[in-house]
C-alpha positions in Angstrom: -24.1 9.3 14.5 -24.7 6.3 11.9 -22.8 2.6 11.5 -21.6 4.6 8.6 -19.6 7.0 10.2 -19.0 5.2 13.6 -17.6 1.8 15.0 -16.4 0.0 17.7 -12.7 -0.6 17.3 -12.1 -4.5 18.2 -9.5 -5.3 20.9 -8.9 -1.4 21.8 -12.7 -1.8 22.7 -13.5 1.9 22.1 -16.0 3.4 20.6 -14.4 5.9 17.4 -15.3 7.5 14.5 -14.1 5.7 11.4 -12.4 8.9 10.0 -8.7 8.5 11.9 -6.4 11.7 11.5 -3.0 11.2 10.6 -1.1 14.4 12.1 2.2 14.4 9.4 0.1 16.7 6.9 0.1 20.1 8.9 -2.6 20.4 10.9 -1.8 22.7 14.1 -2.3 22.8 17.4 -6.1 24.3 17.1 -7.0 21.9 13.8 -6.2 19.1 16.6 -8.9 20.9 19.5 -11.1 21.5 16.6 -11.1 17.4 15.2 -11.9 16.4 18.4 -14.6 18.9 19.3 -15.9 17.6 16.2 -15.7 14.2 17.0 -12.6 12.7 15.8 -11.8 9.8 17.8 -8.9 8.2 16.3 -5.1 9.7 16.3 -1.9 8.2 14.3 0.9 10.0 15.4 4.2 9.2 13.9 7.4 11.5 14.8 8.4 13.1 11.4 6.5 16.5 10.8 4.1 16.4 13.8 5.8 19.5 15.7 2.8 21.5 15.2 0.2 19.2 16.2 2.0 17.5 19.2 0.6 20.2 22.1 -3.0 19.6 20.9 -2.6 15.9 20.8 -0.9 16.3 24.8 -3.7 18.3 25.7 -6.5 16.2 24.5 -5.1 12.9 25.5 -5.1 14.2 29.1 -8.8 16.1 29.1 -10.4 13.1 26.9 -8.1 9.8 27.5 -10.7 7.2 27.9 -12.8 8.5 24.6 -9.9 8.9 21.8 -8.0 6.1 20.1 -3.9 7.0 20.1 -2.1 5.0 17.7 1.8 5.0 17.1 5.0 3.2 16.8 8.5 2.6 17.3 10.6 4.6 14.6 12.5 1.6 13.7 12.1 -1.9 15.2 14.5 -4.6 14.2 15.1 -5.7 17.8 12.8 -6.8 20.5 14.4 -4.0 22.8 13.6 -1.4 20.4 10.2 -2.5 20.2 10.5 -2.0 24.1 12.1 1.4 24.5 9.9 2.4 21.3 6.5 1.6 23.6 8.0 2.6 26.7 9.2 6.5 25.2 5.5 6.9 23.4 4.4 6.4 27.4 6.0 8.8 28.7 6.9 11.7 26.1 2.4 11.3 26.4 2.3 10.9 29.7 -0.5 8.1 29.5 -0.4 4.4 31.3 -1.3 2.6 28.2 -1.0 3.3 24.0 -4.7 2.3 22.5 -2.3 0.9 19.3 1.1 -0.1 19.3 2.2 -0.9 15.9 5.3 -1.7 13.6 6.1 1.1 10.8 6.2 -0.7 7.0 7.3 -4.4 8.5 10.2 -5.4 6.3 11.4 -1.6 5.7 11.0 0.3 9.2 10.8 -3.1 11.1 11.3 -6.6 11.0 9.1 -9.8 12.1 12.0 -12.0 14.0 10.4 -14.1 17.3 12.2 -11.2 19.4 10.0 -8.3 17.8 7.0 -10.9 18.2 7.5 -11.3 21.9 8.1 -8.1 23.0 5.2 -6.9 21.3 2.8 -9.5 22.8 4.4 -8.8 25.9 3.4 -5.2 25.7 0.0 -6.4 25.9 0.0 -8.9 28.2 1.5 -5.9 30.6 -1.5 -3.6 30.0 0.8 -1.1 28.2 -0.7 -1.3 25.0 -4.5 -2.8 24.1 -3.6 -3.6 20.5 -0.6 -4.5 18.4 -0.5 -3.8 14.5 1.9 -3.3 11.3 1.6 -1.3 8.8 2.4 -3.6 5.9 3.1 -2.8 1.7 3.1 -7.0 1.1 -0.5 -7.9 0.8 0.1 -11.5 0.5 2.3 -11.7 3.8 -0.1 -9.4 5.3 -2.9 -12.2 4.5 -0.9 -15.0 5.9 -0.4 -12.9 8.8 -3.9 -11.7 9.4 -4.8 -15.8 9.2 -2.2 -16.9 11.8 -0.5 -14.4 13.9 -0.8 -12.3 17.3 -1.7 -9.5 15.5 -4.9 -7.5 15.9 -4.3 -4.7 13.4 -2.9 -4.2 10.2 -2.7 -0.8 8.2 -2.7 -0.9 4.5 -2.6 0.8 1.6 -5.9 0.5 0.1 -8.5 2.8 -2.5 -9.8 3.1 -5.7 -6.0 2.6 -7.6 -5.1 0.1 -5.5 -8.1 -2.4 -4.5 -5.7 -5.3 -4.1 -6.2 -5.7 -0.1 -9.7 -7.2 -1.4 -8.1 -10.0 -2.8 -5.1 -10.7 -0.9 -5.8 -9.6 2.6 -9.7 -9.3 3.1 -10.2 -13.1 2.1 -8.0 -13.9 5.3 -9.9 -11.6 8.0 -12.1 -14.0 8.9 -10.9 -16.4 11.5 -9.4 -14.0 13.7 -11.1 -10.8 13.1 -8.3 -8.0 12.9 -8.9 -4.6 12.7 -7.7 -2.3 9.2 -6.8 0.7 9.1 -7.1 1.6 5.3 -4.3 4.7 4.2 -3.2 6.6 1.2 -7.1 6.8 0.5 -6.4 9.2 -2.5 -3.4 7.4 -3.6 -1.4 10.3 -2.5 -3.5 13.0 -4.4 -3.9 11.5 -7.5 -6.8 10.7 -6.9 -7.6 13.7 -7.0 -6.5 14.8 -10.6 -8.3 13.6 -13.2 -6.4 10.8 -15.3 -5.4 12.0 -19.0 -8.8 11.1 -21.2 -11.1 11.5 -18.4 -14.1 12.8 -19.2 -16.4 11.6 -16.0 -16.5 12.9 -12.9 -13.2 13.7 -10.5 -12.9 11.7 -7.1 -12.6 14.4 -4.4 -11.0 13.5 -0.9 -14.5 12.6 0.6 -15.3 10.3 -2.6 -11.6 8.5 -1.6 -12.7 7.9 2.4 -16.0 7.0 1.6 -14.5 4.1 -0.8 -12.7 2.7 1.6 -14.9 2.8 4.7 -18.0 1.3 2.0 -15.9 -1.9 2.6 -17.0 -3.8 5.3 -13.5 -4.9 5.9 -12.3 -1.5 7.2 -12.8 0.1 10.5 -11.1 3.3 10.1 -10.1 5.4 7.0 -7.2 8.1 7.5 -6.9 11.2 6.7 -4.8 14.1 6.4 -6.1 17.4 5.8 -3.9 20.7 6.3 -6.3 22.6 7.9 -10.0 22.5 9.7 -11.7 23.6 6.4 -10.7 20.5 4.5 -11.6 18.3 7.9 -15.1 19.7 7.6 -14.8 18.9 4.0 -14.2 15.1 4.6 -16.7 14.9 7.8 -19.3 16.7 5.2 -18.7 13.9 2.4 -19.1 11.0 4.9 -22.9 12.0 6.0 -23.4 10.8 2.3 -22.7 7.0 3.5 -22.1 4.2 2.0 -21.2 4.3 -2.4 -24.4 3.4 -4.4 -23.7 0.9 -7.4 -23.1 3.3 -9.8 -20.6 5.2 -7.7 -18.5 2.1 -7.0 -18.9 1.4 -10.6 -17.3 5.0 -12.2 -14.9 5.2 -8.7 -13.3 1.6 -9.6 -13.0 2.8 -13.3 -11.4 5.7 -12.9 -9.2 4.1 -10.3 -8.0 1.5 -12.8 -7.4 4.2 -15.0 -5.3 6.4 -12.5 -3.7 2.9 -11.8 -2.8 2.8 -15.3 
């Protein structure tokens, strides 16, 4: 266990690994036993193409409740009584007394910030159903404003090596309140992974992509979606490297600008 690889998540108050698994990419039943026997702390479920993980995710939210981190949302959230029923069906389809995070999908797209939402959310909290309320947010300026002067205590956003921006528009704005971030799309939605056209460096695996993000001091927990338990050992392997040197910020953030374009 290092600072590098582990955290305290603020306002959850847990203890979690700083690789989160998001289980949309097709990790089973087993691959969800097996990240947790391996220490995976940190769970964001979200409805669409989870079948296959959901028992695993039941079982170890009842055997291990008080250790892992389960973070999910409303589908859509326009309304403060969506926001309600949203929290309130998460409950009880996992059987659990409280949700670790509670958070709005893409605010503006999948939800909306109207005074409603806003109080049904902080009443959430105040109720003891959920320890933390987030977004997950595409507009890194609003996001800033919001991390400055909102209820919020987690944001998700889009942040690696192709798309640094949260560094300048959101990061800036952490520090009077102290949110949480959740960093996704690490690899930029694999193409990351494929070496841009001139290339003749080095090619960013998966692990390079998590241990980007998570070299920021800004962010608490990278995702990550791996298909199967081989390529979650593969990411768990490339973290015990810790933080990125110079030079490997240096080549990373070029050849992110170049897969930027």
């Amino acid at each position: 266990m290092s600072a590098f690889t582990h955290t305290t998540l603020r306002h959850v108050n847990k203890p979690t690994h700083r690789l989160g698994l998001a289980l949309n990419f097709g990790l089973d039943d087993a691959g969800v036993e097996a990240a947790v026997d391996r220490g995976i702390t940190y769970f964001f479920f979200q409805r669409s193409r989870t079948g296959k993980a959901l028992p695993g995710l039941k079982r170890a939210l009842k055997r291990h409740r008080e250790r892992l981190i389960f973070a999910g949302g409303p589908s859509l959230a326009f309304f403060g009584g969506s926001v309600r029923c949203g929290c309130e069906a998460l409950l009880k389809a996992f059987d659990t007394d409280y949700l670790d995070v509670f958070q709005l999908f893409w605010l503006s797209t999948m939800s909306a910030w109207t005074p409603s939402v806003v109080e049904a959310l902080v009443k959430l909290r105040d109720e003891g159903k959920v320890r933390a309320i987030g977004v997950s947010i595409h507009d890194r300026p609003r996001a800033g404003r919001l991390a400055e002067d909102s209820p919020l205590d987690l944001f998700m956003l889009r942040y690696n090596a192709a798309h640094p921006g949260a560094e300048h528009d959101v990061f800036p704005h952490l520090e009077r309140r102290k949110p949480s971030v959740v960093a996704y799309t690490a690899t930029s939605w694999r193409r990351l992974l494929r070496a841009p056209s001139g290339w003749t460096g080095p090619t960013m695996t998966a692990g390079d992509c998590y241990r980007f993000c998570l070299s920021s001091p800004h962010v608490d927990v990278v995702l990550c979606g791996p298909k199967d338990v081989a390529q979650l050992d593969e990411n768990l392997a490339a973290l015990e490297k810790g933080p990125l040197s110079a030079a490997e910020a240096q080549w990373m953030r070029e050849y992110g600008r170049k897969v930027h374009g």
